[in-house]
C-alpha positions as CSV (number, residue, x, y, z in Angstrom):
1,X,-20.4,-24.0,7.5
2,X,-21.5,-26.1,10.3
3,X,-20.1,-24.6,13.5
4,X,-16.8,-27.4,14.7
5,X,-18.5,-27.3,17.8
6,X,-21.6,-28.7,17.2
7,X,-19.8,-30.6,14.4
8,X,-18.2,-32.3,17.4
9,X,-20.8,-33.4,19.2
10,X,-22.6,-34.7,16.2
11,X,-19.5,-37.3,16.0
12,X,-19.7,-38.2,19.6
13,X,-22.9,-36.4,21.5
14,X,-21.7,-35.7,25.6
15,X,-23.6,-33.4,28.2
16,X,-26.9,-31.9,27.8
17,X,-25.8,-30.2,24.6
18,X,-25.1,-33.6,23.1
19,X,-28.8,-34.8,24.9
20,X,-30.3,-31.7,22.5
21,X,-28.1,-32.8,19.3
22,X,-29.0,-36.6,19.6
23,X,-32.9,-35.6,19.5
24,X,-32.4,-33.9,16.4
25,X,-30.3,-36.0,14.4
26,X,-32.8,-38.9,15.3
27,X,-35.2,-36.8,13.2
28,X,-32.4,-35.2,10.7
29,X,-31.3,-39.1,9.8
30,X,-34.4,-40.9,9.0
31,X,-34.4,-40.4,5.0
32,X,-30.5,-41.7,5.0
33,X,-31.1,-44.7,7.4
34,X,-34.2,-45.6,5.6
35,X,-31.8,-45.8,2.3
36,X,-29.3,-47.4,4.2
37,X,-32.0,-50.2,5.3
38,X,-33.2,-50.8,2.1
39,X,-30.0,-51.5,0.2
40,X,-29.0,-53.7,2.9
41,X,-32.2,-56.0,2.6
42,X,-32.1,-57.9,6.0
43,X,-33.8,-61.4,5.8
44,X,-36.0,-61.9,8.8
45,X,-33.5,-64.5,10.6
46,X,-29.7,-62.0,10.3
47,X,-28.1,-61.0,12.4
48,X,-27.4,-57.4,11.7
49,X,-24.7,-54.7,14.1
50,X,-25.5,-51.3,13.6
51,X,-21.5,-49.5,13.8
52,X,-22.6,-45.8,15.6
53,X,-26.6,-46.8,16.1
54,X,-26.7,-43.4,17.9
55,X,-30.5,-43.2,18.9
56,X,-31.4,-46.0,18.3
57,X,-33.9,-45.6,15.4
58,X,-32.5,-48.2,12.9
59,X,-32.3,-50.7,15.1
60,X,-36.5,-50.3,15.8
61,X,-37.0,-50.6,12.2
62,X,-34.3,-53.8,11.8
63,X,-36.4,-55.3,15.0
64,X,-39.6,-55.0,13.5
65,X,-38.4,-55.9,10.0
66,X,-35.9,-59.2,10.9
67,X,-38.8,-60.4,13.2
68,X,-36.6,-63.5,14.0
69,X,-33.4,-62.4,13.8
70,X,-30.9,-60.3,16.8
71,X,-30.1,-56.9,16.5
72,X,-26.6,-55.5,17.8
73,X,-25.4,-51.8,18.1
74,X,-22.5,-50.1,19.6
75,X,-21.5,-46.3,19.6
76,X,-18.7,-44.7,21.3
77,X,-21.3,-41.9,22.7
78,X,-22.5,-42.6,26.3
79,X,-25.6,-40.3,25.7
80,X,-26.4,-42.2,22.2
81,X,-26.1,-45.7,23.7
82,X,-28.4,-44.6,26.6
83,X,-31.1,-43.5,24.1
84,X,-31.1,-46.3,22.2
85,X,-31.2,-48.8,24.6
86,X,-33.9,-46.8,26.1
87,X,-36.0,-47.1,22.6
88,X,-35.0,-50.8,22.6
89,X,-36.2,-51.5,25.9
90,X,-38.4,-54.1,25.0
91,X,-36.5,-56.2,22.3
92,X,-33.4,-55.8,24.6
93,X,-36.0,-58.0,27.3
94,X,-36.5,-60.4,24.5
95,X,-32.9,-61.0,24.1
96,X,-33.2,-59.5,20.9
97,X,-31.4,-56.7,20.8
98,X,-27.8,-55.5,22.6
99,X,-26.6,-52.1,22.8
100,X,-23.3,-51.5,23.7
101,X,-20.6,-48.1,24.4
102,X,-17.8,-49.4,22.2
103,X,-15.1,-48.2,19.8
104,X,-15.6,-49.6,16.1
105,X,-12.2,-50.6,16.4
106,X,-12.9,-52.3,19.1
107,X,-16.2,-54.0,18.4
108,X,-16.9,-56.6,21.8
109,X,-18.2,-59.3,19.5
110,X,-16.4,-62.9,18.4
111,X,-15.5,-63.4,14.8
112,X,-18.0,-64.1,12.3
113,X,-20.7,-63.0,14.7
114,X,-23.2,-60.9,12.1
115,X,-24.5,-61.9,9.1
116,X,-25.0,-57.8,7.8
117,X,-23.8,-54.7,9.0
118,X,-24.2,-51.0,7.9
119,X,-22.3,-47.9,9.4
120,X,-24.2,-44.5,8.7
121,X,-22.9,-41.3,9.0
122,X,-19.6,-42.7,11.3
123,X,-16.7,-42.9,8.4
124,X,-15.6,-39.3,8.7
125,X,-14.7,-39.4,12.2
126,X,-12.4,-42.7,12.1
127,X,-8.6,-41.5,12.4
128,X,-7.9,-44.9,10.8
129,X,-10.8,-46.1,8.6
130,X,-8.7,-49.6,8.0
131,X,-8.6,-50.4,10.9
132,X,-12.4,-50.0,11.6
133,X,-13.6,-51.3,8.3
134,X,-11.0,-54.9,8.9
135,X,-12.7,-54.9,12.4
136,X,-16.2,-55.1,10.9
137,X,-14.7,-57.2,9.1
138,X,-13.7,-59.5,11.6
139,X,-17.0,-59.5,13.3
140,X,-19.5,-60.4,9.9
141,X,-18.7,-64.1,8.9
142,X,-17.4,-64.5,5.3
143,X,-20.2,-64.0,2.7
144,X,-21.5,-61.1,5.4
145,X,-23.0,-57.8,4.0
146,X,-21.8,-54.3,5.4
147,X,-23.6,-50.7,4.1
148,X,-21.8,-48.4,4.5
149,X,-23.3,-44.7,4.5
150,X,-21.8,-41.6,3.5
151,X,-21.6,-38.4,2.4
152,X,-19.3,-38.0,-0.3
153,X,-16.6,-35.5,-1.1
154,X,-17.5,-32.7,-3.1
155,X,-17.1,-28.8,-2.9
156,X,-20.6,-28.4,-1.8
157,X,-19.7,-30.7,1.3
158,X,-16.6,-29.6,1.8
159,X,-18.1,-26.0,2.5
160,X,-20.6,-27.0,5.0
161,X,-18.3,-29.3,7.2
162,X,-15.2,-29.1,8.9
163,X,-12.4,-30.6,7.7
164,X,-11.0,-30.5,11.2
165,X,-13.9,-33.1,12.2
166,X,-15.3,-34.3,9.0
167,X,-12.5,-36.8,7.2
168,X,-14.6,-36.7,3.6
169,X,-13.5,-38.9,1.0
170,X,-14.2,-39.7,-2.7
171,X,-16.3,-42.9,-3.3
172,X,-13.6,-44.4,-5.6
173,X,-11.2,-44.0,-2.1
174,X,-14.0,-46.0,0.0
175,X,-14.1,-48.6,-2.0
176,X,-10.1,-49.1,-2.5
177,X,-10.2,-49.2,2.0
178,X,-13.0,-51.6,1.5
179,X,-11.1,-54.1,-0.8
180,X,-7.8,-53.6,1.4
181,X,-9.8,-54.6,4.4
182,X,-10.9,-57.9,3.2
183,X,-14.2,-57.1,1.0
184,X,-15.1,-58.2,-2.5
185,X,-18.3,-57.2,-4.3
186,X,-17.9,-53.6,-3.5
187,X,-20.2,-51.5,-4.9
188,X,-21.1,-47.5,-4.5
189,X,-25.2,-46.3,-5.5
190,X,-25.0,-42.6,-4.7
191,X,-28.2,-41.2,-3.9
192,X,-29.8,-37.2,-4.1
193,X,-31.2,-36.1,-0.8
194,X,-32.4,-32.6,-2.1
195,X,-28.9,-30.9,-2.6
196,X,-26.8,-33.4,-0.9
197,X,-25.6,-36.5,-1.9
198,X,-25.8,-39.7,0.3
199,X,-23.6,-42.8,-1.2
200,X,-23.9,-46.5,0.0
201,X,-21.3,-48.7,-0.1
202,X,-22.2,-52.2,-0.5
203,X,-19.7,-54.9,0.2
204,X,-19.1,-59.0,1.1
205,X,-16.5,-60.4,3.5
206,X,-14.3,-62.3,1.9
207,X,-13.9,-66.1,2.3
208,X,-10.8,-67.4,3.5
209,X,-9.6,-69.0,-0.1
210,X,-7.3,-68.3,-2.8
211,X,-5.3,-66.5,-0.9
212,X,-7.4,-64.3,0.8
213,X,-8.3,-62.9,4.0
214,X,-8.3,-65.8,6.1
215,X,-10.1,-64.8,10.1
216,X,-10.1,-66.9,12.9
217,X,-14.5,-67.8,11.8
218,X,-12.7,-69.4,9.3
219,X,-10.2,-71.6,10.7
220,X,-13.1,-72.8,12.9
221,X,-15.6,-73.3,11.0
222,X,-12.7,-75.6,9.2
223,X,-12.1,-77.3,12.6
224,X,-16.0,-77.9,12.8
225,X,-15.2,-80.6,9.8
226,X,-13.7,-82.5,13.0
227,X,-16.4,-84.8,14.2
228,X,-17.2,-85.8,10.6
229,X,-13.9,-86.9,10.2
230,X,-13.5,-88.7,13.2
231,X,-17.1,-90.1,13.0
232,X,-16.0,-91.9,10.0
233,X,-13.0,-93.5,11.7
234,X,-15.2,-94.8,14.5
235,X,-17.9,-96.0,12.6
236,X,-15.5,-98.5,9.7
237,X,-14.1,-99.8,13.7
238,X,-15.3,-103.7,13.8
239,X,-14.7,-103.1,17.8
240,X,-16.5,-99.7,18.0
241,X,-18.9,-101.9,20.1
242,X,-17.7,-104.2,22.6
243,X,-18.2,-108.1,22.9
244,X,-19.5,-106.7,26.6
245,X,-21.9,-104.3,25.0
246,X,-19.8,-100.9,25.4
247,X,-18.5,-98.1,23.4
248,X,-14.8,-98.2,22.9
249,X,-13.7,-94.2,22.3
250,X,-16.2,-91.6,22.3
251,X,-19.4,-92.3,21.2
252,X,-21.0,-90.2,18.3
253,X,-22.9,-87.7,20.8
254,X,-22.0,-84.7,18.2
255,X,-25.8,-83.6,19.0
256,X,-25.4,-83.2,22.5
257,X,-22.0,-81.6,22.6
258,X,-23.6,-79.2,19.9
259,X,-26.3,-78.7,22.0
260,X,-24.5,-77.5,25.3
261,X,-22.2,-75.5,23.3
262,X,-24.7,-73.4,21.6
263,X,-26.8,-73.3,25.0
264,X,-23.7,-72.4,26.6
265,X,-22.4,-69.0,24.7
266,X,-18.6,-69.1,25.0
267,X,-16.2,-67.7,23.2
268,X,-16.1,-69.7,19.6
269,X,-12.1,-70.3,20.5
270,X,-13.1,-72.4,23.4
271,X,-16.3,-73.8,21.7
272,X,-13.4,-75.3,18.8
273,X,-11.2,-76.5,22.0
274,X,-13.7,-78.6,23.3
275,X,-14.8,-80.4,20.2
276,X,-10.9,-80.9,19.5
277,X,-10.9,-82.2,23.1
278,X,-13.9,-84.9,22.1
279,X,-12.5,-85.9,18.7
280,X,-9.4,-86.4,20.5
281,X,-10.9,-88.8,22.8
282,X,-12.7,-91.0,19.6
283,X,-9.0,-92.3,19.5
284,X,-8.7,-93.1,23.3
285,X,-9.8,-96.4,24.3
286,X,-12.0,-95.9,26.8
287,X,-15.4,-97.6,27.5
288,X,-18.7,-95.6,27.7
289,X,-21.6,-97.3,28.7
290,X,-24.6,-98.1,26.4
291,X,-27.5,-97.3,28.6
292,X,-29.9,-99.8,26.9
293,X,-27.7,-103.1,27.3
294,X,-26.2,-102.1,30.6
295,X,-25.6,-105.2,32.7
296,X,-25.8,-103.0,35.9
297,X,-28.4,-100.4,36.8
298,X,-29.7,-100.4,33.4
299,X,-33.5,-99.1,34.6
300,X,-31.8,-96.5,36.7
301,X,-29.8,-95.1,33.9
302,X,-32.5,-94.9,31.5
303,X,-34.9,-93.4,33.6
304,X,-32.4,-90.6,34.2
305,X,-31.2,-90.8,30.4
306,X,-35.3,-89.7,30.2
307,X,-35.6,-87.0,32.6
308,X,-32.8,-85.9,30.7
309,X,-34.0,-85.5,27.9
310,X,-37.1,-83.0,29.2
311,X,-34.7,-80.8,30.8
312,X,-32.9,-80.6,27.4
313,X,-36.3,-79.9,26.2
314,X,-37.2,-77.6,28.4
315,X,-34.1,-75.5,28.4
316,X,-34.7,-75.2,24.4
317,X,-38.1,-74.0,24.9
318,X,-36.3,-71.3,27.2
319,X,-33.5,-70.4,25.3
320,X,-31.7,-67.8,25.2
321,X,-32.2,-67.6,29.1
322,X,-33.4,-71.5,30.5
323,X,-33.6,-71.9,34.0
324,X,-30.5,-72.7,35.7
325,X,-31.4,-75.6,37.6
326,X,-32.3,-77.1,34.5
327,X,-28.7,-76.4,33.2
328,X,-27.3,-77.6,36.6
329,X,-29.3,-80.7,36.5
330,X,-28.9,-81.9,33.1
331,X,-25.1,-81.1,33.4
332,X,-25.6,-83.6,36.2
333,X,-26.7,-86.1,34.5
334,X,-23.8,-86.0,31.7
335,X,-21.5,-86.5,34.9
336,X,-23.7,-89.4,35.9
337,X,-22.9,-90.9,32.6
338,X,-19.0,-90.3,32.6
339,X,-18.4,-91.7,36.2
340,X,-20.8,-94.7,35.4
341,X,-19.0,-95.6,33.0
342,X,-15.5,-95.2,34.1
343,X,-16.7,-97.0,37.0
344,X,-18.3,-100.0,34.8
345,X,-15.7,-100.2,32.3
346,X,-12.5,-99.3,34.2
347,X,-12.5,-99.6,38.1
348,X,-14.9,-102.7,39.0
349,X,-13.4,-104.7,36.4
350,X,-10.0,-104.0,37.6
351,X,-11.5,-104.8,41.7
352,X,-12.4,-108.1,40.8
């Protein structure tokens, strides 16, 4: 039987011991993470989190495979998550890539964030595997793939490991957490690694329907039905446009807020508040200024309305890092617009 010592630090590596044990399961774990990567089958544009990435080694091989895609890992080891993010130095410079030292019950990510995930090797050491598996959960939108990789319970396993680290369980019991957390589809292919048995778990998130798990992704991906609806109000308006040539209620700029809020990376609860905030306003009567039949610095405003434009060009040729004066300036420009036309519609009007 493993030693519960070095059973330990293969559940959470610490000290120079744990440097020494990270090197070899890097090596020890290649046949089970290859088997973990191919059952997952990652198109090249997911995004995947690896739960426990530990050195880092799947990740590489889910860069180089997902060649347009981002690649997430946390683990709760401070020596693992300083070896990975050493070997993904360069994607990490890319923006491709994020390594962070985080519980998997705790995962630092919005809902709906990943497309896939997979968790190798990290079951056994979750005092509450429900809670882990429902925060994965919470973290893949619905339709999302997880792996999960294990070594099943059997006599043979149950001789080798500890029982007072290792937490082995039965593939039917994996699957029953799975469904309880808000899977469907679950599925177990158990493979033979010479005398030891490696299982994969394959499951979908559940959509928020028939009663269901219903997450916060999917109340707002219900909310992003919004400007639709509201867009079809304001367009059957006969006085959408004024007799003096303005917009009456927010104008249809669904683009541009979409644009700023995927430039801008906030939390998807205050991305739903603002776009409540702007179909709110379709239904408040105030003018907006239509640039091109502006009776008042009509040249000025387009020539700005074109500058712009290349800044918002610009910023998407930089993205997921543009330059912040090109941020700065083009927000500028949006409260150009807003002042302009409170000023046109609202205050000279009322000065005359």
């Amino acid at each position: 039987m493993k030693a519960e010592w070095i059973a330990r630090q293969s559940s959470r590596p610490q000290g120079w011991l744990g440097q020494i044990v990270a090197r070899v399961m890097s090596y020890e774990t290649i046949p089970v993470n290859r088997i973990a990567l191919d059952e997952l089958e990652v198109d090249d544009d997911e995004s995947v989190l690896d739960v426990g990435c530990g050195h880092g080694r799947t990740l590489a091989a889910l860069e180089r495979e997902a060649r347009a895609g981002f690649m997430a890992g946390i683990d709760p080891s401070e020596v693992m998550v300083s070896l990975a993010s050493r070997r993904l130095r360069k994607a990490r410079g890319r923006g491709r890539a994020e390594i962070q030292q985080a519980e998997s019950h705790r995962i630092p990510y919005p809902d709906g964030r990943f497309d896939a995930a997979l968790a190798v090797h990290v079951l056994y050491f979750w005092p509450d595997p429900a809670r882990d598996l429902a925060e994965i959960r919470r973290v893949l939108r619905p339709g999302g793939r997880l792996l999960l990789g294990y070594r099943p319970d059997d006599a043979a396993a149950r001789a080798a490991l500890p029982s007072s680290v290792y937490a082995l369980r039965s593939p039917e019991d994996v699957e029953k957490l799975l469904l309880a957390a808000g899977f469907d589809s679950v599925s177990t292919q158990v493979h033979q690694l010479g005398e030891a048995p490696f299982a994969c778990a394959r499951a979908v998130a559940r959509f928020g329907a028939n009663g269901r798990v219903l997450t916060g992704h999917d109340q707002r991906e219900a909310l992003a039905a919004l400007p639709v609806l509201v867009s079809c109000y304001g367009f059957c308006q006969s006085h959408a446009k004024t007799d003096d040539d303005f917009f009456l209620g927010f104008p249809s700029y669904w683009n541009v807020l979409a644009f700023y809020l995927f430039l801008g990376g906030l939390d998807p609860w205050v991305n739903a508040g603002i776009l409540a905030l702007f179909a709110l306003l379709v239904f408040v009567p105030l003018k907006w200024v239509y640039p091109s039949r502006m009776s008042r610095w009509r040249g000025f405003t387009i020539g700005a309305t074109c500058v712009w434009g290349a800044m918002c060009i610009a910023m998407l040729a930089q993205f997921p890092e543009p330059a912040p004066w090109l941020l700065v300036g083009s927000l500028l420009y949006a409260a150009y617009y807003v002042l302009v036309s409170l000023w046109l519609a609202h205050v000279a009007p009322a000065r005359a």
